[in-house]
N, C-alpha and C positions, 0 to 999 in steps of 0.2 A: 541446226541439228534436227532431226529425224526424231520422229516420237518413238517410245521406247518399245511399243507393241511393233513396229516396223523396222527399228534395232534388233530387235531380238532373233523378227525372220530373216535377216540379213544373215543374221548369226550361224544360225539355225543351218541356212545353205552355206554357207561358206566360214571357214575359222577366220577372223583376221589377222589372228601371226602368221596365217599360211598367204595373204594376201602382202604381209609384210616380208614376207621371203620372198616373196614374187617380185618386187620392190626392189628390193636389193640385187636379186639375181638379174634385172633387165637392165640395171647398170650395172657394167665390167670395165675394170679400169687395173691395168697394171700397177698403177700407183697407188697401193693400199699393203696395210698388214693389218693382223691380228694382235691385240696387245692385252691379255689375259681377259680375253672373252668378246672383248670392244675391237668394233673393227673401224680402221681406221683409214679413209681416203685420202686422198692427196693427189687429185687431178682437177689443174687448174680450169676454171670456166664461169659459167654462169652457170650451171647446175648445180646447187648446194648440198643436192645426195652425193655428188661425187667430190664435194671436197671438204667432208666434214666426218665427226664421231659417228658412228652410229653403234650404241652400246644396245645392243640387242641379245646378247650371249651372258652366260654367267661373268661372274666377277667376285674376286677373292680376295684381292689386294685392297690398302686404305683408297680410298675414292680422292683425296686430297693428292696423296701422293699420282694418281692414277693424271690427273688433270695439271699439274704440272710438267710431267712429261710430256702427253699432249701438245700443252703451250711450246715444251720446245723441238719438238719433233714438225708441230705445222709452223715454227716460225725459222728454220733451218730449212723448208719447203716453201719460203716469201709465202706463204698464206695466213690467213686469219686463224685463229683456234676457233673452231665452229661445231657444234654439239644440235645434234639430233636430235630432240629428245620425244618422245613417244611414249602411249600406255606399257608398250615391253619395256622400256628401258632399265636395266640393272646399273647399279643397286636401286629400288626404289626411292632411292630420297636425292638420287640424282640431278635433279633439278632445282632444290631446294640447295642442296651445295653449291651450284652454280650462282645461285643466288647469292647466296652470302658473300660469294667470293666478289660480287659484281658483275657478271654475266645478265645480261639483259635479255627477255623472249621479244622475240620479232617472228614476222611470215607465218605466221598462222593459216596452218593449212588441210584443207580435210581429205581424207581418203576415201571419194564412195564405189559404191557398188551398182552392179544393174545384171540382170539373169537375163540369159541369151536362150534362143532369139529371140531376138526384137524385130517387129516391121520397122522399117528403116524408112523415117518422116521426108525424106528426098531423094531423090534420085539422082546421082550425081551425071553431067555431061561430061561423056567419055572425050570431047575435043578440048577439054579445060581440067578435069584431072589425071594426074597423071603418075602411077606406079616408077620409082626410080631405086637407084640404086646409093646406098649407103655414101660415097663419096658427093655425090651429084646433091646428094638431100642435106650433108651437112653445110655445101657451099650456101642450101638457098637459106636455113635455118640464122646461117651467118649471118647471110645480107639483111633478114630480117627482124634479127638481133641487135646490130651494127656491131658481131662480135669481132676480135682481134684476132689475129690469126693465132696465136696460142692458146685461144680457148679454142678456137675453130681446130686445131689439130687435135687437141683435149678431146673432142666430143666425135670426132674419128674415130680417135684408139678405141675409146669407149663401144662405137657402134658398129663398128669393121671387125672388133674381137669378140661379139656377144656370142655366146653358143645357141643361143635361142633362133627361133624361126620367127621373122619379124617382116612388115607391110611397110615400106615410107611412101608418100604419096606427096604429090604438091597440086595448085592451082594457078595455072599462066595467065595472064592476061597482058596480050602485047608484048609475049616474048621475056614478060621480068615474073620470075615468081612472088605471089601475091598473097600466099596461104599454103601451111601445111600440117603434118602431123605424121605421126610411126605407130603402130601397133609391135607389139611382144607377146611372144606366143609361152604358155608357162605349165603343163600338167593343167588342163581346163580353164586357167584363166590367160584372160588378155586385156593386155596392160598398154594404156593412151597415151600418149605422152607426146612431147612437143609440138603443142598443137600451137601454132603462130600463126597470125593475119594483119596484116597490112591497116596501117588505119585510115590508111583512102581508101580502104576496100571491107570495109566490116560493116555490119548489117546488111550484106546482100545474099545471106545463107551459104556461105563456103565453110567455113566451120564445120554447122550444120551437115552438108556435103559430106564432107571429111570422115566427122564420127559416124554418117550412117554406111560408108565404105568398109571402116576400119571393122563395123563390129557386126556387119556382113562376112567380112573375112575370116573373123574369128569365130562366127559360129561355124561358120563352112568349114574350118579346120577345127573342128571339137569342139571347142570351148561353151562353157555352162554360161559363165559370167565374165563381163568385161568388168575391171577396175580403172580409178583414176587418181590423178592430184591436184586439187584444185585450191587456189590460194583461196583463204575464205572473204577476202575483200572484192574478189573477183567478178561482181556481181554478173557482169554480161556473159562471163565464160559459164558462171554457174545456172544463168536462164535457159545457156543449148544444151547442155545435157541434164539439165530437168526434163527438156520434151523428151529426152529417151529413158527415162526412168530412173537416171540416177540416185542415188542416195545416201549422206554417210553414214558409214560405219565407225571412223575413230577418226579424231584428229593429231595431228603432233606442229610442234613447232621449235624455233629454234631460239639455240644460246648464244651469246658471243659477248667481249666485251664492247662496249661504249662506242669505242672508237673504230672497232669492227664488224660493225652489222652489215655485209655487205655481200 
């Protein structure tokens, strides 16, 4: 964590529930509703924003009753009941009922921040990265995932339907994709996300590469500050974007039962 005098100028330029919108908004996914405040995902994958709670809106109803529907709403969609939970989350003791009920936290994960521009620590070679298109970037995301094809169609809809103005990029070497990552473009900020790298191919600065592309482009298109999400176990993802100034603002992490942390 960030000491609190460097919290606070985070703060200061940027809200974080506006950052948490941004969040939200860069994943679209047809398979969601609203269920008295809490919005509710259900698009299968590896991305855990798109297939879990995320209770970020008011809330009215008992919370007890609110999480049993849940449970049967995500397990009539074959998925886990998976819960977001975050500094917005409503009702505040959200997590503490989770608890009682047996809900376990995992993925602890931080959300930082960095104010644009930034000089960009690399220079990426234009013969190794390479701007593509939404279809082409989820095939290489897959391969580097070893996703299924029904998370691989999942994370399509998801990126073929976003309304936002968005970057995906990848790095070749020998013809197989080796490294990648997207920018989202949001009212000033821009949002990083899937940033994957090969692990025959990590420590040779494509990462690196990557994010000093992505937040090149977004200052180029307006943007103040770029945001991220980075698992907080992460250490080697959290050493490259320390060199561009990263820093967090909040963290959040998740619920699920026992036998569902996945």
């Amino acid at each position: 964590m960030i000491a609190n005098a460097a919290r606070e100028a985070f703060s200061a330029a940027i809200d974080a529930r506006r950052i948490e919108e941004a969040g939200l908004n860069a994943l679209q996914t047809q398979r969601q509703l609203f269920f008295d405040g809490w919005l509710l995902r259900l698009s299968p994958g590896s991305a855990k924003r798109a297939r879990s709670v995320n209770a970020h809106f008011g809330s009215s109803l008992p919370t007890d009753a609110k999480v049993d529907r849940c449970e049967t709403l995500y397990a009539s969609a074959g998925l886990p009941t998976l819960f977001r939970i975050t500094p917005f989350s409503t009702p505040a003791d959200l997590d503490a009922v989770l608890d009682r009920r047996g809900y376990v936290a995992f993925d602890h994960t931080l959300v930082q921040l960095v104010t644009l521009p930034r000089s960009p620590l690399a220079t990426p070679v234009a013969s190794e990265l390479e701007a593509v298109r939404a279809a082409a970037f989820v095939d290489a995301v897959a391969a580097l995932r070893g996703s299924s094809r029904l998370e691989r169609d999942a994370h399509l809809e998801r990126l073929a339907n976003t309304p936002l103005v968005t970057r995906a990029v990848v790095v070749r070497s020998e013809d197989r994709v080796v490294a990648c990552g997207q920018l989202a473009l949001d009212q000033g900020l821009a949002g990083v996300y899937d940033m994957v790298t090969a692990a025959a191919s990590r420590g040779r600065g494509l990462a690196t590469a990557i994010v000093a592309d992505l937040l090149d482009r977004g200052a180029k298109c307006g943007a103040t500050h770029a945001f991220l999400q980075v698992n907080e176990d992460n250490a080697a993802a959290r050493a490259v974007y320390r060199k561009f100034g990263f820093a967090t603002v909040y963290a959040y992490h998740y619920r699920a039962r026992p036998s569902e942390c996945r």
